[in-house]
C-alpha positions in Angstrom: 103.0 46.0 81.1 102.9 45.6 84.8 106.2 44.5 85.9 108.3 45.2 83.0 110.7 47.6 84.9 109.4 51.4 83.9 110.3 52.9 87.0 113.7 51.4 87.6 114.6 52.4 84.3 113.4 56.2 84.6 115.0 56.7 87.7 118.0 54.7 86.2 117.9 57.4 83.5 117.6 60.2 85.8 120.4 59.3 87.8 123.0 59.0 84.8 121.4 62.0 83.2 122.0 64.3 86.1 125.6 63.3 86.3 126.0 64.1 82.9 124.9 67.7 83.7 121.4 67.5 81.8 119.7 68.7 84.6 121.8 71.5 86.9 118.3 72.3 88.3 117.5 69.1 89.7 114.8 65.9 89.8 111.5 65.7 90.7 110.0 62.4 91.1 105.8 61.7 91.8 104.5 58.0 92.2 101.1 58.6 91.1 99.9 55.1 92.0 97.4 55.2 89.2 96.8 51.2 89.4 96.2 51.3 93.2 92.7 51.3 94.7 92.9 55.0 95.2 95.0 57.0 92.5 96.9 59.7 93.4 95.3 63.0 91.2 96.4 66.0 89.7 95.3 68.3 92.5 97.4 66.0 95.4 100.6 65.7 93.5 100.6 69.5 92.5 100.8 69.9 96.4 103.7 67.3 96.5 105.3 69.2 93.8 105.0 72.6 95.4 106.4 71.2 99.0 109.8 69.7 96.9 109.9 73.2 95.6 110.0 74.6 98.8 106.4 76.3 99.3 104.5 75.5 102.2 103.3 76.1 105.2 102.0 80.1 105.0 103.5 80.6 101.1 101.1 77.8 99.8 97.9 79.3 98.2 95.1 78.4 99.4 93.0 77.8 95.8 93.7 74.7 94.1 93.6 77.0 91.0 96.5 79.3 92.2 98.8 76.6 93.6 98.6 75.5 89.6 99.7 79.2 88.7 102.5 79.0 91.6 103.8 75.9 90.7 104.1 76.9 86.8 105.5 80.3 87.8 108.3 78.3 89.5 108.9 76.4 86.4 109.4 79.2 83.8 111.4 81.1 86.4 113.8 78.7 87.2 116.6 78.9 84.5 118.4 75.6 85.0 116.6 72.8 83.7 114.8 70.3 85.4 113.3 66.7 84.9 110.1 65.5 86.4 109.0 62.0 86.5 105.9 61.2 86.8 105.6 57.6 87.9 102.8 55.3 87.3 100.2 57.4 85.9 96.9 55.4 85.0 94.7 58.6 83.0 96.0 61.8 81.4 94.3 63.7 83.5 96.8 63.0 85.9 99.6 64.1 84.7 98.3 66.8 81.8 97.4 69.6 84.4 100.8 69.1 85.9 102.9 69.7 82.7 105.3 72.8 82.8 103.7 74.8 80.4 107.4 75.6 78.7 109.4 74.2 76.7 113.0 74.9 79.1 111.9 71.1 81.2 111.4 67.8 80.5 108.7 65.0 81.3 109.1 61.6 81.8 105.7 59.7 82.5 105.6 56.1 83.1 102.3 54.3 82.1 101.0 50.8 81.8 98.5 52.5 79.2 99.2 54.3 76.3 98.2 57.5 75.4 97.9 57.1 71.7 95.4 60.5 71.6 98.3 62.9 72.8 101.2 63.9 70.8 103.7 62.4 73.4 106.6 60.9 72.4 106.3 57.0 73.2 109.0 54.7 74.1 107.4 50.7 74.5 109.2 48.1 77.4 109.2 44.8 76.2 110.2 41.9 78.1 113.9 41.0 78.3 115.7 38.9 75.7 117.1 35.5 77.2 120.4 36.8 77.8 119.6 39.8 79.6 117.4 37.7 81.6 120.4 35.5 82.7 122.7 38.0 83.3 119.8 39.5 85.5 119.7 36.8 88.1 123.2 35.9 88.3 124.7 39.6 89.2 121.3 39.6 91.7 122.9 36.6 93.0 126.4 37.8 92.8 125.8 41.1 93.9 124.3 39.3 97.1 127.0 36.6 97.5 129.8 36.5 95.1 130.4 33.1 96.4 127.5 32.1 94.7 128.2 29.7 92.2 125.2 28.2 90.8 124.6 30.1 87.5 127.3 29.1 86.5 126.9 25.4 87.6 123.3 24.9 86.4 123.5 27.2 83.6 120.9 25.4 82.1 118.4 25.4 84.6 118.7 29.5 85.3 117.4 29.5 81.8 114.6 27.4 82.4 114.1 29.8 85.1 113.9 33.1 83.2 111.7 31.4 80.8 109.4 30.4 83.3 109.0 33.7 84.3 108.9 34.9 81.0 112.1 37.2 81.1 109.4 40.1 82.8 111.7 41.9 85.3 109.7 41.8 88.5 109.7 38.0 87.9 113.2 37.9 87.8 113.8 39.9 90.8 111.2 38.0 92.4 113.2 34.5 91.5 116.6 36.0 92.5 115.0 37.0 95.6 113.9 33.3 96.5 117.2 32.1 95.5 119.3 34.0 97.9 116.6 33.0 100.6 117.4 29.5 99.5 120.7 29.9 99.1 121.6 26.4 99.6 119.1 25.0 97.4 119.7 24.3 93.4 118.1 26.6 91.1 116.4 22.9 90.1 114.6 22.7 92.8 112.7 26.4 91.8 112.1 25.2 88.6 110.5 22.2 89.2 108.0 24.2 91.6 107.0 26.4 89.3 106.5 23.5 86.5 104.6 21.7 89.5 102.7 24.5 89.8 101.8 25.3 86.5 101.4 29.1 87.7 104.6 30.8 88.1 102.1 33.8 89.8 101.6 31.5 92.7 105.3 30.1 93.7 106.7 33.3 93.2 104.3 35.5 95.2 104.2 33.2 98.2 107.8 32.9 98.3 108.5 36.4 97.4 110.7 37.8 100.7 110.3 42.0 100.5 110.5 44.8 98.8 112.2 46.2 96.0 114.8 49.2 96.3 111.6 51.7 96.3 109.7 49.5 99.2 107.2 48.1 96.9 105.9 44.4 97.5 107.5 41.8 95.1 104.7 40.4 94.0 102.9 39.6 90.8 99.8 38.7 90.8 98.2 42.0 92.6 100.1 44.2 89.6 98.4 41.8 86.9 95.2 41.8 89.1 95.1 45.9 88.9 95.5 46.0 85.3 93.0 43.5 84.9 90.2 45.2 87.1 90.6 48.1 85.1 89.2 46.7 82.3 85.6 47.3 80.8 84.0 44.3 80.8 84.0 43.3 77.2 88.0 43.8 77.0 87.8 41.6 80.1 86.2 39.1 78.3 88.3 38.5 75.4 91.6 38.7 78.2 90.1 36.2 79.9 89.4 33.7 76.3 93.0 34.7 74.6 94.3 33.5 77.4 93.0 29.9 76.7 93.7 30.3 73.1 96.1 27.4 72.0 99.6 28.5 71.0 101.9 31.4 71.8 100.0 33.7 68.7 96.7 33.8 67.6 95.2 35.3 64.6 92.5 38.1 64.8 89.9 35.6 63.1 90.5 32.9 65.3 90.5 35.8 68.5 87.0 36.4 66.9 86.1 32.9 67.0 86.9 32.5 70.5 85.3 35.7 71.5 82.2 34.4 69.2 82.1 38.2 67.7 82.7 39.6 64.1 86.4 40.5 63.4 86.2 43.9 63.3 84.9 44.2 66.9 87.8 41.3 67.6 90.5 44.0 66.5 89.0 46.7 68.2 88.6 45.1 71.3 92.6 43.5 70.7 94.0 46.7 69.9 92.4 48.2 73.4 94.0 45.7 75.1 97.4 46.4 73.3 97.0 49.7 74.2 97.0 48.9 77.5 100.0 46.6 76.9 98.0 43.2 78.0 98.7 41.8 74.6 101.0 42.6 72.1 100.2 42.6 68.3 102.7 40.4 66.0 102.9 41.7 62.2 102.5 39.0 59.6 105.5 37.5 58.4 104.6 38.5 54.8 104.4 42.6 55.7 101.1 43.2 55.4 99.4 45.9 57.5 96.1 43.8 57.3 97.0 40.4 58.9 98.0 40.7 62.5 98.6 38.0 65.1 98.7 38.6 68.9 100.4 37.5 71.7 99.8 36.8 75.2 102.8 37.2 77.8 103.1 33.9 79.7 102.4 35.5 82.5 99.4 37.1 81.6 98.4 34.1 80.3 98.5 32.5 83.3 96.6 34.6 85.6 94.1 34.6 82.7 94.0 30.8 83.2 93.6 31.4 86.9 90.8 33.6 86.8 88.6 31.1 84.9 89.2 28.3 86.7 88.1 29.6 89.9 84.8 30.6 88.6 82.3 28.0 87.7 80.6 30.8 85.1 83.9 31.6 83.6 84.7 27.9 83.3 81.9 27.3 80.9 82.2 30.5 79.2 85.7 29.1 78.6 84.9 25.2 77.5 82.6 27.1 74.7 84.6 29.6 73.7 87.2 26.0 73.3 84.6 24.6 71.3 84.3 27.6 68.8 88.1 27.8 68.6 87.8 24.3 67.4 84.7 24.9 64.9 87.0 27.7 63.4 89.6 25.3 63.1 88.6 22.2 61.7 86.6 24.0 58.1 89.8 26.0 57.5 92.5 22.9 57.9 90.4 20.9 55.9 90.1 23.6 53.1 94.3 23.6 53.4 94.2 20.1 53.6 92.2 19.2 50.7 94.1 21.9 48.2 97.2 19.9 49.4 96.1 16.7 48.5 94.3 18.3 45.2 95.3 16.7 42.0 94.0 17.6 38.4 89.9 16.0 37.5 89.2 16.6 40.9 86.9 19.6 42.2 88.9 23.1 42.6 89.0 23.6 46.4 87.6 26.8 47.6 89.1 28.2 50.5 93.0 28.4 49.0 94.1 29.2 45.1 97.3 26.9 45.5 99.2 25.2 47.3 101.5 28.4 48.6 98.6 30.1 49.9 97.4 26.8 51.9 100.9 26.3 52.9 101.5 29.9 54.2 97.6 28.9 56.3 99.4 25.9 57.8 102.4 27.9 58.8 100.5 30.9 60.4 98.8 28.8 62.8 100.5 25.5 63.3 101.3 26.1 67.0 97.8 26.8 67.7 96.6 23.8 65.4 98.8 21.4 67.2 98.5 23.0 70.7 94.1 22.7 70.2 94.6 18.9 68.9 96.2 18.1 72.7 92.6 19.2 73.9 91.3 15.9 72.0 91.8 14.4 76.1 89.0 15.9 77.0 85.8 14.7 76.5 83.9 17.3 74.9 86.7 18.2 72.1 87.9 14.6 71.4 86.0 13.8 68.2 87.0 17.7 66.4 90.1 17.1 67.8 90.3 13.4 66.6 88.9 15.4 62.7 91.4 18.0 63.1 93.9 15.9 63.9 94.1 14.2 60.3 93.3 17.3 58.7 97.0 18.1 60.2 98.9 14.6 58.8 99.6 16.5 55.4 100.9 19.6 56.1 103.2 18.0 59.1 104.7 15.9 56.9 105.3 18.3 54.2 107.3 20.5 56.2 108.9 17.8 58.1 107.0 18.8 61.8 107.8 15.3 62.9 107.5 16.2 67.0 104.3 18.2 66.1 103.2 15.0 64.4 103.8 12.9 66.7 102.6 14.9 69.4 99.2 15.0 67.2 99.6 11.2 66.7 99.3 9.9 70.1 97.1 12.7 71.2 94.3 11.8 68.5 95.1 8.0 68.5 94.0 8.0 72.8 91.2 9.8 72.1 89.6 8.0 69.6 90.6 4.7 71.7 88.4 5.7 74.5 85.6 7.3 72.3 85.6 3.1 70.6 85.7 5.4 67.9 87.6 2.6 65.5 87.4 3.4 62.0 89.7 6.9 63.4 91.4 5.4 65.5 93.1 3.3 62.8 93.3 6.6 60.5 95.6 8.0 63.8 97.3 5.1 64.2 98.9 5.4 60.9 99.6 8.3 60.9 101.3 8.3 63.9 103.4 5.7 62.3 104.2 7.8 59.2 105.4 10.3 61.8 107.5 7.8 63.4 109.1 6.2 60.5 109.9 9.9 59.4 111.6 10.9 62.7 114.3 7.0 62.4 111.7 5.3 64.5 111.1 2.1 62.3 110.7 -0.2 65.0 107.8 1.8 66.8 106.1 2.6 63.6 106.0 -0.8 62.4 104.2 -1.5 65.5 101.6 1.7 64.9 101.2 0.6 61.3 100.1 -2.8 62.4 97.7 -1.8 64.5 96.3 0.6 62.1 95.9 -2.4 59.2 94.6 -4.5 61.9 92.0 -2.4 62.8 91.4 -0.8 59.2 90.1 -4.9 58.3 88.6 -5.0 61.3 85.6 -2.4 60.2 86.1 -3.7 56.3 87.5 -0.3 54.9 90.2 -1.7 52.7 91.3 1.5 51.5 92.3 2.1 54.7 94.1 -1.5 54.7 96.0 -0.7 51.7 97.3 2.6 53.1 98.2 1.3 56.3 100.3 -1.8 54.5 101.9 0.7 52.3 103.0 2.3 55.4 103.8 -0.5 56.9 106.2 -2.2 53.7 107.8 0.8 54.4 108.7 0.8 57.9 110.0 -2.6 57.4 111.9 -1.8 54.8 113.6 1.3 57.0 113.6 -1.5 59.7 115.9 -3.8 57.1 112.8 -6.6 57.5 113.0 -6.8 53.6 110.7 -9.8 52.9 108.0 -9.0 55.4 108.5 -5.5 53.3 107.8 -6.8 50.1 104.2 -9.3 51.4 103.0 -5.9 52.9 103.8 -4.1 50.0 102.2 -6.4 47.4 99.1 -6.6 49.9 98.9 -3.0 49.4 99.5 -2.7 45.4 96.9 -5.4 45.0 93.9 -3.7 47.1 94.6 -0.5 45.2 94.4 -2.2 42.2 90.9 -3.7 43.2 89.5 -0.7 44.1 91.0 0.9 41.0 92.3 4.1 43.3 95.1 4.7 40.8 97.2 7.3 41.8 97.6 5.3 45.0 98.9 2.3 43.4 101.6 4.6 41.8 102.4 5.1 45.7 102.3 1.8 46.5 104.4 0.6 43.2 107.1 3.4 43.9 107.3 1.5 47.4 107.4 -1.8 46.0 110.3 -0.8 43.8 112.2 0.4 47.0 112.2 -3.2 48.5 112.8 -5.4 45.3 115.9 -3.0 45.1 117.1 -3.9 48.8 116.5 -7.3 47.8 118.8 -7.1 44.9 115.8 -7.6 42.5 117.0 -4.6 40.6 114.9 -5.7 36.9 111.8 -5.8 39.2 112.7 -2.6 40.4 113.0 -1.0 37.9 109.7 -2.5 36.6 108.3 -1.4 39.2 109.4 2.3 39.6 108.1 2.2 36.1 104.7 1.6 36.4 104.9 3.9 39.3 105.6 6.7 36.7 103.4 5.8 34.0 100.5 5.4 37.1 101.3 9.2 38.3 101.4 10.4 34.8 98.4 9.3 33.9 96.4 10.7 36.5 99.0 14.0 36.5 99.7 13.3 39.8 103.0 15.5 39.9 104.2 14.9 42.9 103.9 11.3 43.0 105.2 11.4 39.6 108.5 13.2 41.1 109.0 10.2 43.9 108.7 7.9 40.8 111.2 9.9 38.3 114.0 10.1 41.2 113.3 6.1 42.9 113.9 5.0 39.2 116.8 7.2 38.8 117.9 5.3 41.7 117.6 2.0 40.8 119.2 2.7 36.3 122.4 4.0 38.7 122.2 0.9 40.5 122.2 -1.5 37.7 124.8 0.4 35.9 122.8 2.6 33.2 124.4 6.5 34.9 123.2 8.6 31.7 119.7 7.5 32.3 119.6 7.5 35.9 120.8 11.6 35.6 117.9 11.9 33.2 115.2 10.8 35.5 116.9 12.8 38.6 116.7 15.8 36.5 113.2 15.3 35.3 112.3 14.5 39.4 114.3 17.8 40.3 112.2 19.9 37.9 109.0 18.7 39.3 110.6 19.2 43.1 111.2 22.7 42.5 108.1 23.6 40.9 106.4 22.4 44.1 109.1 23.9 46.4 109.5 20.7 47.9 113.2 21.6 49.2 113.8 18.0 51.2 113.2 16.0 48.2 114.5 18.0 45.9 117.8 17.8 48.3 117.6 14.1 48.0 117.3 14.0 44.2 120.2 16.4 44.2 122.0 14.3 46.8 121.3 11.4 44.0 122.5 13.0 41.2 126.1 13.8 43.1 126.7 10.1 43.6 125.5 9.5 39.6 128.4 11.8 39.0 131.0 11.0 41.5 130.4 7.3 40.4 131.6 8.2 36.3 134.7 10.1 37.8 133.0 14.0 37.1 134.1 15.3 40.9 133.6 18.9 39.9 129.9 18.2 38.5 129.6 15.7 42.0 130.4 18.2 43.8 128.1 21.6 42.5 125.4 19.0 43.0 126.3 18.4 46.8 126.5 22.4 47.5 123.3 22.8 46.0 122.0 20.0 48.1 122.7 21.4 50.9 121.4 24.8 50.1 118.0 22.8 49.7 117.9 21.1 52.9 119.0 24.5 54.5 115.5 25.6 53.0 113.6 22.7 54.4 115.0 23.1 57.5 116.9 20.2 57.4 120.5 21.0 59.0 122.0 17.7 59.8 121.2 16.4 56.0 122.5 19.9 54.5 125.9 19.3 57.0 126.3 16.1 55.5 125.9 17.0 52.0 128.6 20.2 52.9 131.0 17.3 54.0 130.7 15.5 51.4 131.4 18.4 48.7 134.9 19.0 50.9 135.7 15.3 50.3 136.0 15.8 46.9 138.4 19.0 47.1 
């Protein structure tokens, strides 16, 4: 893309290949300015070419045909080799005529378009990796001043910095220019006006101070604006909607959805515009050639944004291509949501075979998911937002997204509060607090859960007041608030019962049993992680029946009866790997260490600590794995 360095690099290139004694015959070097107003063609730079080669004047033909044959006569006679760059070409047609014709030279073309239909030999720029970003700006900095100390006193903030200018060269020379102009200021201060700004394209280019080395502006937005102008208008189009797309990567279908076309003329259009290196395609995690995801640079992404909002038009071509985005959304997550949730008696769910395939949905496009559920502040997408918001809860919890969740949370629980929308503003509300009580936040999820039970008897729906006091026993519990614990959890066992939702009272025994425990009840515990199991058994609810199997494992090691507390943690760890539910399963195995440590088997204690913490490894849960590593080395 524009920007990414091509030109310092070839002439980098040529300068360390010629002392190396590739080229005894020399360089030539022709900016063909093929994203300027007025490209340089094949006919001028053959003329350029011809001059460095010393004909002119009286020895140049006349014939734009015969300075062609001149200028390739040169080129076989000339028995040292030679390199010719030909910088910045836009079309072939400005560079093919101008190719030596023999094989003795070599051609180096630099292009912001790529010429997949000619058998050239293509090398792709991407944009810097973090480190070579940093060590970018501070020799810029050093090289200027070695007295220059800040990278290495605000090492975080140069990061920030390289970031925000999404580790694209001409960014970064563009930053280290303003930094040496402000040499007295922090990079902080940068920073914070670009974040102020929002567009790094307009702090940068109206404090860019020069040229680069080849007396070329520094500036940005005029190199994104020429690539962009370029553009037939329905490639245009779909550069201008990615770039509101939620999320770093989007998939073609959702692309499709945006663009409100079929997904065949999505990919063509997408891989047009990867062609031209204005977004680059991401292959699928699981390898396969036919699911591709694609990626807009941040900078690109930002002048994107830019050009919409100025125009009234594009603004409203925007909001509905938004609106789409979100109708694509909502019927999938609720597909992945609902074969989540599935349990056997109910109706097969459609969209997903099991629970891998709907989990491998989720994990494809939870950025964007998340990312579209912050556009629930605005008017017009609050209510999908609000829908796609709990469509989320699962799936968040399940792989343990608890910022993502709350970030859903709040953002669907304030939308729904100004819509007086009440019956989903309770449903947000708890889960928020589910998120919070996940993330060590007892104290602020007792506070969310309240206000969803509060609001769930408000409207009468007291399904929704069982959950939420489920929710909330449990909080209070975390919160060591064990009596107000157990009333909230009994509240909840009894409404379930009424409404005869069985599967849910297994949920809300298995909590039950948690507090009688804390409360040294340990028979009623047990009693109650009982009925728990027998509950999820009978309605095959596996999962639930898991909890229930390790809780009660729990509580028979508590009251002294270890042989049948291992049994249950080994029935719950079946069931926990058969879902690949790697947290729990490192809990149960976390359990079944203390079983054995506690009747003096340290050898057997400690296996089950290692394998613990190769679980929460999986589920992404390093501070629990550390733990469970330190534990095994206690017992050395």
């Amino acid at each position: 893309m524009g920007g990414i360095g091509k030109t310092a690099l070839a002439v980098e290139a040529a300068h360390r290949a010629r002392a190396r004694g590739w080229f005894p015959g020399g360089t030539l070097f022709v900016d063909l300015r093929g994203y300027d107003d007025n490209p340089v063609t094949a006919d001028q730079a053959v003329l350029a070419l011809l001059d460095a080669l010393g004909v002119r004047g009286g020895d140049l033909p006349e014939r734009t045909e015969r300075q062609y044959d001149a200028y390739r006569a040169l080129l076989t006679g000339r028995q040292d080799r030679m390199l010719l760059i030909l910088d910045n070409a836009s079309d072939p047609s400005q560079y093919l005529p101008l190719l030596p014709g023999t094989d003795q030279h070599r051609v180096l073309i630099t292009s912001r378009d790529r010429p997949n239909a000619l058998p050239i030999r293509v090398v792709d720029l991407e944009a810097l990796v973090p480190d070579e970003s940093v060590v970018l700006v501070t020799r810029a900095l050093h090289d200027a001043d070695e007295r220059d100390t800040r990278p290495s006193r605000e090492p975080d903030a140069l990061r920030e910095l390289t970031a925000l200018c999404g580790h694209l060269p001409l960014a970064l020379q563009i930053a280290a220019a303003m930094l040496r102009q402000r040499r007295h200021r922090p990079i902080a201060s940068l920073v914070a006006e670009i974040k102020e700004a929002e567009d790094p394209t307009i702090v940068l280019d109206n404090g860019s101070p020069g040229t680069d080395l080849y007396g070329r502006s520094l500036v940005l937005r005029p190199v994104l604006e020429a690539s962009y102008r370029r553009l037939p208008p329905a490639q245009a189009r779909l550069l201008r909607l990615l770039a509101l797309a939620p999320g770093t990567e989007t998939g073609t279908e959702a692309v499709a959805a945006l663009a409100d076309v079929d997904a065949h003329h999505a990919l063509t259009l997408l891989e047009d515009l990867a062609a031209r290196y204005l977004v680059t395609p991401i292959q699928d995690s699981t390898g396969s050639d036919s699911v591709l995801r694609w990626r807009l640079h941040d900078l690109v992404r930002a002048f994107g944004v830019g050009v919409v909002a100025r125009d009234e038009v594009l603004r409203e071509e925007g909001e509905a291509a938004r609106e789409r985005l979100l109708g694509f959304y909502v019927p999938w997550a609720y597909a992945a949501d609902e074969r989540l949730r599935w349990l056997p008696g109910l109706a097969e769910p459609e969209r997903f075979a099991d629970r891998g395939e709907a989990l491998a949905w989720f994990d494809r496009e939870r950025a964007g998911l998340v990312a579209a559920v912050s556009w629930a502040r605005e008017a017009r997408f609050a209510k999908t937002a609000v829908h796609l918001a709990a469509c989320l809860a699962e799936y968040l919890n399940w792989r343990r997204h608890f910022d993502d969740w709350t970030a859903v949370g709040y953002a669907a629980r304030e939308a729904a509060h100004r819509a007086e929308d009440r019956p989903n503003e309770a449903v947000s509300w708890n889960n928020l607090g589910v998120a919070l009580r996940e993330a060590g936040r007892a104290e602020e999820a007792i506070d969310a859960h309240t206000h969803a039970r509060d609001l769930f008897q408000a409207t009468g729906d007291h399904h929704g007041e069982a959950m939420a006091s489920n929710n909330l026993g449990l909080a209070l519990w975390q919160a060591d608030r064990v009596q107000e614990a157990i009333e909230a959890l009994i509240r909840s066992r009894d409404l379930y019962q009424a409404d005869e939702v069985r599967h849910h009272e297994a949920m809300a025994w298995n909590s039950l049993g948690l507090a009688f425990r804390e409360a040294g009840r340990m028979a009623e515990g047990i009693e109650a992680h009982t009925r728990a199991l027998d509950l999820a058994q009978a309605v095959e609810d596996r999962h639930h029946e898991a909890m229930a199997w390790n809780n009660l494992g729990n509580a028979l090691r508590d009251a002294g009866r270890m042989a049948e507390g291992i049994e249950a943690h080994g029935r719950s760890l079946e069931i926990y790997r058969e879902f690949e539910d790697w947290y729990r399963a490192g809990g149960t195995l976390h359990n079944l260490a203390l079983a054995h440590k506690h009747t003096h088997r340290p050898a057997e204690a400690r296996a089950h600590y290692l394998q613990a913490a190769d679980a929460y490894t999986r589920a992404n849960a390093p501070a629990e794995a550390a733990r469970a590593r330190a534990a095994a080395e206690a017992l050395e």
